[in-house]
N, CA, C and O atoms as CSV, one atom per row, in Angstrom:
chain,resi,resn,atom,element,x,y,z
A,1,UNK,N,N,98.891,101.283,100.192
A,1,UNK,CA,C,98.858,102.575,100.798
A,1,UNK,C,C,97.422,102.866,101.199
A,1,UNK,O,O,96.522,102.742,100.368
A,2,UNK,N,N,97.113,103.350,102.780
A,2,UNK,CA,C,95.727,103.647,102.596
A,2,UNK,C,C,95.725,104.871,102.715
A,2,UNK,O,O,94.774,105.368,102.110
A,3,UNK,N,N,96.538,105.795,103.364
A,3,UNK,CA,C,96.237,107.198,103.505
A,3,UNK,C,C,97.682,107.735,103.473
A,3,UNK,O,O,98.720,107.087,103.601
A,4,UNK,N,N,97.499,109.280,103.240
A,4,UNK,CA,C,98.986,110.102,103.309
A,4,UNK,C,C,98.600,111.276,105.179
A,4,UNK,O,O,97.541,111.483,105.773
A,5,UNK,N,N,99.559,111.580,105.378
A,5,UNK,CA,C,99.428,111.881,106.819
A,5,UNK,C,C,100.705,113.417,106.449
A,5,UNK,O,O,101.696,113.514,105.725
A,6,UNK,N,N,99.871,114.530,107.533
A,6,UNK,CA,C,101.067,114.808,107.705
A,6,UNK,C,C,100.789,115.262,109.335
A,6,UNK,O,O,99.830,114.815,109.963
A,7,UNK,N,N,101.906,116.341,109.992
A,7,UNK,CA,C,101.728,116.217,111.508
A,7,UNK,C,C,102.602,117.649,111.166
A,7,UNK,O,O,103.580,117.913,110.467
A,8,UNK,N,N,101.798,118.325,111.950
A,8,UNK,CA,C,101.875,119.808,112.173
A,8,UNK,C,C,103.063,120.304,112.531
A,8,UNK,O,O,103.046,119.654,113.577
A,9,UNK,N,N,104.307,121.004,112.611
A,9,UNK,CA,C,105.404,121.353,112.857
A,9,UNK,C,C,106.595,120.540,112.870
A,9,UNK,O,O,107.582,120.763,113.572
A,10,UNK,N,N,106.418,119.339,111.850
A,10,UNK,CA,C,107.225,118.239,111.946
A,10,UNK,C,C,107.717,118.586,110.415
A,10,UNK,O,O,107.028,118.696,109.401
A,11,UNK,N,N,109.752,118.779,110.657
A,11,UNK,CA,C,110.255,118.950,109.265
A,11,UNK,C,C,109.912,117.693,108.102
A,11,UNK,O,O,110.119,117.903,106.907
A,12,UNK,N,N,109.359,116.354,108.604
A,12,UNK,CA,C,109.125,115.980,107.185
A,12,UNK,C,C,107.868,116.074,106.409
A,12,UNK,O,O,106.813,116.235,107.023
A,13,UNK,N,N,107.880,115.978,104.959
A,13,UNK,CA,C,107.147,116.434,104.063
A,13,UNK,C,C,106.141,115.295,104.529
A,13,UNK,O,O,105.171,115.617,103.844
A,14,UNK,N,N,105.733,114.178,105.241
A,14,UNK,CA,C,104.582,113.504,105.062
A,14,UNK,C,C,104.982,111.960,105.400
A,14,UNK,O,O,106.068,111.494,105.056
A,15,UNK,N,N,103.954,111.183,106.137
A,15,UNK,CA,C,103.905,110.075,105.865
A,15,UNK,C,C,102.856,109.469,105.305
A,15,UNK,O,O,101.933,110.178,104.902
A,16,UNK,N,N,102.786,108.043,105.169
A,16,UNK,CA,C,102.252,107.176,104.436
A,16,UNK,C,C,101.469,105.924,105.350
A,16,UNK,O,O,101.999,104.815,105.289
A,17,UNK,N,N,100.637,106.026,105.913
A,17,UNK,CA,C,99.511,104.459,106.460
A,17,UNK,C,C,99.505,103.319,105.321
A,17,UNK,O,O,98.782,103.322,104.325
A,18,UNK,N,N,100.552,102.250,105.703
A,18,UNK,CA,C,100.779,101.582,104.644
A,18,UNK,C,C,99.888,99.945,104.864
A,18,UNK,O,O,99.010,100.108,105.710
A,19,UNK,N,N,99.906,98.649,104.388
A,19,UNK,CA,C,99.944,97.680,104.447
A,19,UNK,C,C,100.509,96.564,103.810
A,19,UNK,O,O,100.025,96.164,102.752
A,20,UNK,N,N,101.607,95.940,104.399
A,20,UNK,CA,C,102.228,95.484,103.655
A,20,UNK,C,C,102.131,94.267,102.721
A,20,UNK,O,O,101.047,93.704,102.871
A,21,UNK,N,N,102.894,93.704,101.837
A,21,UNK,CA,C,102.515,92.511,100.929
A,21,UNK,C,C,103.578,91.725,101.721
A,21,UNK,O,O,104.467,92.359,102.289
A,22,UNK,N,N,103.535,90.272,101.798
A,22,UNK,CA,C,104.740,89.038,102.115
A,22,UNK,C,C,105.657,89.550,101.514
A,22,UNK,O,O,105.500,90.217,100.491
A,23,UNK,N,N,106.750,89.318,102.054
A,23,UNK,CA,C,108.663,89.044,101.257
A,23,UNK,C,C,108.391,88.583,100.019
A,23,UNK,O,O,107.954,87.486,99.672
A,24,UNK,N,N,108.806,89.883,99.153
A,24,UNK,CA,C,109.570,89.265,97.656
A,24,UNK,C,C,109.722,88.459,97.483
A,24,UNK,O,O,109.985,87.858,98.525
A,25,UNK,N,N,109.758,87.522,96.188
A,25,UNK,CA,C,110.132,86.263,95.922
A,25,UNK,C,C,110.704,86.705,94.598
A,25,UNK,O,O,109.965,87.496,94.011
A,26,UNK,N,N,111.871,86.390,93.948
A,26,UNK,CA,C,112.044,86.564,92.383
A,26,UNK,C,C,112.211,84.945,91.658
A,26,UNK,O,O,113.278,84.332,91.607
A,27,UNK,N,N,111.222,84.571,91.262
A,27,UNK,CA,C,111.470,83.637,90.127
A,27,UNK,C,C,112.140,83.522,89.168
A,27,UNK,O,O,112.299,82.481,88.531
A,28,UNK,N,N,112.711,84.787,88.898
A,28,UNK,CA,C,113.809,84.858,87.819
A,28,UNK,C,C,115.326,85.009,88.523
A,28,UNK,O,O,116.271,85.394,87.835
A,29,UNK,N,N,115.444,84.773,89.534
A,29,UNK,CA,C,116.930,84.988,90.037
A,29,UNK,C,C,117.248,85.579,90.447
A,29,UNK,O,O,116.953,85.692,91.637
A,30,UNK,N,N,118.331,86.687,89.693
A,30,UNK,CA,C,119.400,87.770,89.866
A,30,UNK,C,C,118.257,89.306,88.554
A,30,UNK,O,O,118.256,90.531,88.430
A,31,UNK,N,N,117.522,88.110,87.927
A,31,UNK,CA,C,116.648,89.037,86.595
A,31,UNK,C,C,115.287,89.721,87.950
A,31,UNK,O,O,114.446,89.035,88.532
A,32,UNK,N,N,115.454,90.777,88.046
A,32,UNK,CA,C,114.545,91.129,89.085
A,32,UNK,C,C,113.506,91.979,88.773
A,32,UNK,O,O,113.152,92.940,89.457
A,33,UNK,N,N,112.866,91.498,87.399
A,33,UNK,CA,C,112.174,92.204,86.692
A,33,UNK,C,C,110.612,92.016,87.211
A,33,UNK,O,O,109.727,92.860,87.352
A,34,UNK,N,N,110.614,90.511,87.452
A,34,UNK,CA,C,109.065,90.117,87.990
A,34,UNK,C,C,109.320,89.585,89.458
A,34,UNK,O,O,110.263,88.835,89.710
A,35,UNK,N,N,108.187,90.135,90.654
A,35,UNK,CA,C,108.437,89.878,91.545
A,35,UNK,C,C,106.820,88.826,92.075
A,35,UNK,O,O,105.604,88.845,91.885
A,36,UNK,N,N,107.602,88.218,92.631
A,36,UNK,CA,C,106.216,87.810,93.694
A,36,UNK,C,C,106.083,87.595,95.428
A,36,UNK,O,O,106.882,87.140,96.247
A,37,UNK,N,N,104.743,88.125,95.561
A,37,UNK,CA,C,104.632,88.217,97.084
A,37,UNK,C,C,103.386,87.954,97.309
A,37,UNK,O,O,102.419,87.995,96.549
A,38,UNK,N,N,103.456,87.737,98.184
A,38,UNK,CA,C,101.595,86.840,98.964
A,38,UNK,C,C,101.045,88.261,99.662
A,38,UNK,O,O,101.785,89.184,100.001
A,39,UNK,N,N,99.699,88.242,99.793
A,39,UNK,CA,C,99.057,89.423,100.381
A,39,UNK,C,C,98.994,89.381,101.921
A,39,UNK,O,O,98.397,90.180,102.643
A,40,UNK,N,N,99.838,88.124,102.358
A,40,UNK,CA,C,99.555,88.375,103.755
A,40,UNK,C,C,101.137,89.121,104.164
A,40,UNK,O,O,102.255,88.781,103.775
A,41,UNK,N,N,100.874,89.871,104.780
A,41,UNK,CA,C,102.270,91.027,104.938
A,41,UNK,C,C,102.913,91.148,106.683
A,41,UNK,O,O,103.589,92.080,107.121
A,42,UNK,N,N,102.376,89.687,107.587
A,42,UNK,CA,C,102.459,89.768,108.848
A,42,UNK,C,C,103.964,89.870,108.826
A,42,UNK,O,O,104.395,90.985,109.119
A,43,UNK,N,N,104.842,88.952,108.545
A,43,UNK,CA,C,105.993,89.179,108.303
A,43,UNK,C,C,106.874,89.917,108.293
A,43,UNK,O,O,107.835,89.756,109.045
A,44,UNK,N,N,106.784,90.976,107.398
A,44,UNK,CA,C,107.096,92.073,107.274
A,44,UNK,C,C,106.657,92.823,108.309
A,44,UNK,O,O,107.542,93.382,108.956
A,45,UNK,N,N,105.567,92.987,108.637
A,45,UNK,CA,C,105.484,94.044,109.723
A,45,UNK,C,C,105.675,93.788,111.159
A,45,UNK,O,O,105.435,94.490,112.141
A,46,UNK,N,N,106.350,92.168,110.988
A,46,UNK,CA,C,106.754,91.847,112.354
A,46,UNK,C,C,108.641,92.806,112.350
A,46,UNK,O,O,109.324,93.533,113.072
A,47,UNK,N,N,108.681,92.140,111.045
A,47,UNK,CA,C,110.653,93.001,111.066
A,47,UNK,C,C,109.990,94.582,111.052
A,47,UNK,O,O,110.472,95.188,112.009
A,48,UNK,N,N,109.189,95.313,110.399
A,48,UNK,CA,C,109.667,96.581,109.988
A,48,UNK,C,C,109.366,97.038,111.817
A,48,UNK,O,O,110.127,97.774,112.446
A,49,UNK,N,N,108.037,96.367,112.427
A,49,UNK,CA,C,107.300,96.728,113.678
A,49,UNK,C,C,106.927,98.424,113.363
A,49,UNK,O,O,107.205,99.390,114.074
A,50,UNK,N,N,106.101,98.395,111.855
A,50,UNK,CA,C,105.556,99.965,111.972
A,50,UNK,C,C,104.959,99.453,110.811
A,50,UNK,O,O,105.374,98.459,110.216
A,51,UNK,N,N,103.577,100.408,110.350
A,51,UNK,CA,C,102.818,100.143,109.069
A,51,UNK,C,C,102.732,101.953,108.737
A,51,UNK,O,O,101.682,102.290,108.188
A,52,UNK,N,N,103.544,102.866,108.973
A,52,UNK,CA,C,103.561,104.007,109.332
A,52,UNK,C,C,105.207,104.911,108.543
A,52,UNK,O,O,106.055,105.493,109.218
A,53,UNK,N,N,105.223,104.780,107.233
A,53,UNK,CA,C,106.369,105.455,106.730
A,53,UNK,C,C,106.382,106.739,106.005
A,53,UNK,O,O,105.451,107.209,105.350
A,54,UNK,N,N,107.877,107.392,106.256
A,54,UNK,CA,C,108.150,108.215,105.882
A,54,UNK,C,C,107.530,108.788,104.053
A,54,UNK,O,O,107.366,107.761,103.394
A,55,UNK,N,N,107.238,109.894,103.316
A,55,UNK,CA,C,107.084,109.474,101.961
A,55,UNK,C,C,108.429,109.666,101.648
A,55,UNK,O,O,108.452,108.851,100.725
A,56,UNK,N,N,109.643,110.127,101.689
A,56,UNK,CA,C,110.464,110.211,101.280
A,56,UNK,C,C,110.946,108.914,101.390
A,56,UNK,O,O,111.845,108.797,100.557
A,57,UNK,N,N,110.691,107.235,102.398
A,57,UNK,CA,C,111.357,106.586,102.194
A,57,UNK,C,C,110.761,105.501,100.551
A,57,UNK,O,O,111.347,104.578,99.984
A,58,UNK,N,N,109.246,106.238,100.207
A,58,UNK,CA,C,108.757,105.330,98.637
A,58,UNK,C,C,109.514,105.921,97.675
A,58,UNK,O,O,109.935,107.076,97.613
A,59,UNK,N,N,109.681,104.711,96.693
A,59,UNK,CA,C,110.528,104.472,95.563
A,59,UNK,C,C,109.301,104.318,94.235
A,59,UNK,O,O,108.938,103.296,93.653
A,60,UNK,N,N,108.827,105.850,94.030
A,60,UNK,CA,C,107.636,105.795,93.121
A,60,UNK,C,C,107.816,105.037,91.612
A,60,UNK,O,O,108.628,105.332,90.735
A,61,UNK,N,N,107.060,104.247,91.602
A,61,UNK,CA,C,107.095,103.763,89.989
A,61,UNK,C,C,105.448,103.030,89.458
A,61,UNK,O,O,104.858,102.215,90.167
A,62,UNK,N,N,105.032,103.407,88.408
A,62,UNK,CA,C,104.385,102.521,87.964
A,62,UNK,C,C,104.664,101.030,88.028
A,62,UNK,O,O,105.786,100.530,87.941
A,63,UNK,N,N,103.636,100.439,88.174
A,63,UNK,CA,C,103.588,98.623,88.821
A,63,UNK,C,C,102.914,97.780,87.817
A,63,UNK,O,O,102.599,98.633,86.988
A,64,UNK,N,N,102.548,96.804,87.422
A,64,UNK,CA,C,101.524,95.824,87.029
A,64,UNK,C,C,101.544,94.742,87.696
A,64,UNK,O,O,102.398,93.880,87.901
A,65,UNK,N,N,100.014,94.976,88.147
A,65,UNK,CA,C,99.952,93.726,89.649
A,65,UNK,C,C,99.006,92.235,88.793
A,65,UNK,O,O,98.080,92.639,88.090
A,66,UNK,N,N,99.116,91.230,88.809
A,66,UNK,CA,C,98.662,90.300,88.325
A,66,UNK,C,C,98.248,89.628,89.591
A,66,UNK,O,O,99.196,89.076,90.151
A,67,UNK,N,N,96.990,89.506,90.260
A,67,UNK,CA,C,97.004,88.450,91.349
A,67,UNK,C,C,96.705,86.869,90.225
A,67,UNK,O,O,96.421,86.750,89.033
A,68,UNK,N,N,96.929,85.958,91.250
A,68,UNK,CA,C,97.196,84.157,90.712
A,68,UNK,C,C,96.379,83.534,91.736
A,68,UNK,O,O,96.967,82.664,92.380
A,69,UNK,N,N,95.351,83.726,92.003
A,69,UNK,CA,C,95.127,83.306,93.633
A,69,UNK,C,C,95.439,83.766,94.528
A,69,UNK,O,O,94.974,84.882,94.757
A,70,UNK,N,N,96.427,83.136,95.550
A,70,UNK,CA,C,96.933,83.624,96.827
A,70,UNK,C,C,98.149,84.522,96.706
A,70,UNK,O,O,98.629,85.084,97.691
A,71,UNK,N,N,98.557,84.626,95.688
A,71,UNK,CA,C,100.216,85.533,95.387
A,71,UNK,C,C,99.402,86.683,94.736
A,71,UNK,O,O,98.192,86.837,94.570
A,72,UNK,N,N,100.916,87.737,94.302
A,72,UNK,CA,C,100.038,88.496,93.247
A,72,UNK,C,C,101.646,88.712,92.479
A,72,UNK,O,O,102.590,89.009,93.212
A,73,UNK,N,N,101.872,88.535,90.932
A,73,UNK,CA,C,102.481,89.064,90.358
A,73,UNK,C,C,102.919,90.255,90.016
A,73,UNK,O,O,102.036,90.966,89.537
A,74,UNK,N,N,104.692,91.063,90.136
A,74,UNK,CA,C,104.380,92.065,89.649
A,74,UNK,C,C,105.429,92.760,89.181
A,74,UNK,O,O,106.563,92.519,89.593
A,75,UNK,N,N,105.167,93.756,88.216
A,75,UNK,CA,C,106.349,93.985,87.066
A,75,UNK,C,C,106.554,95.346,87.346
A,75,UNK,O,O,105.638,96.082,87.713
A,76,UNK,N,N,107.848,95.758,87.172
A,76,UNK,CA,C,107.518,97.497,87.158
A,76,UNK,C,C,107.081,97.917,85.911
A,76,UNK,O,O,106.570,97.034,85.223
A,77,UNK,N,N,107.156,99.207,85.361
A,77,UNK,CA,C,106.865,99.514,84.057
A,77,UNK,C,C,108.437,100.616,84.037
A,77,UNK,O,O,109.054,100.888,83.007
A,78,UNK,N,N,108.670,100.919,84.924
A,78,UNK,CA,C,110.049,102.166,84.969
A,78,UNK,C,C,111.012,101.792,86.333
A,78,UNK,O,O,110.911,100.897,87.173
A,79,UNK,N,N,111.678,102.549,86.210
A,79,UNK,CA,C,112.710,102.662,87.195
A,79,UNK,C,C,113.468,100.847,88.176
A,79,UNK,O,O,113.644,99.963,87.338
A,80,UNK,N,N,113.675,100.596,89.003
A,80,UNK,CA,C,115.194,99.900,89.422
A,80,UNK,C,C,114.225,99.130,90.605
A,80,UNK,O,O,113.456,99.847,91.245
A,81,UNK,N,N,114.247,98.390,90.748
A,81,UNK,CA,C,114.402,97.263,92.104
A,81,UNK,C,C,115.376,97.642,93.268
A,81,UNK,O,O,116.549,97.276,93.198
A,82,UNK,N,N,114.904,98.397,94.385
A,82,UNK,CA,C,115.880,98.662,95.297
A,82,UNK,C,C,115.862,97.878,96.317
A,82,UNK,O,O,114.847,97.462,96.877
A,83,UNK,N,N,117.217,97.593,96.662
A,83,UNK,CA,C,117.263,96.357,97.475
A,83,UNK,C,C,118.386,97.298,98.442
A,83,UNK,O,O,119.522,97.654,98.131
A,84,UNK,N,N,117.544,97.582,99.856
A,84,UNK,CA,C,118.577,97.725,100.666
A,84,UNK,C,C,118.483,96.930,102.118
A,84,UNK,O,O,119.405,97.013,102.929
């Protein structure tokens, strides 16, 4: 996240100037407790084609980021893995 935004007479509460991480990877399977993703996020922002989101579309949770080198490990501490 680098900044929060909002825009003057516009009903939503705010967006978000984001940058993204590479596609998920789960090493554990279907166990989607630890995730991994590479810091290069071209990918992703070739599908999403925006670095520019809603805040209502973040899924707030505490994280623990472990980088390994070129990946970075990472665990939630609360709440669900949403996969839509």
């Amino acid at each position: 996240m680098n900044r929060f935004l909002a825009v003057d007479g516009d009903a939503c509460p705010g967006y978000a100037s984001v940058c993204w991480f590479g596609l998920p990877q789960y090493p554990l399977g279907n166990n989607r407790v630890e995730v991994v993703v590479s810091g290069d996020g071209l990918e992703v922002d070739r599908l999403l084609q925006t670095c520019i989101i809603r805040i209502t579309q973040i899924d707030p949770s505490y994280v623990v980021v472990e980088p390994d080198g070129e990946n970075y490990r990472m665990m939630r501490q609360s709440g669900y893995d949403t996969v839509r």
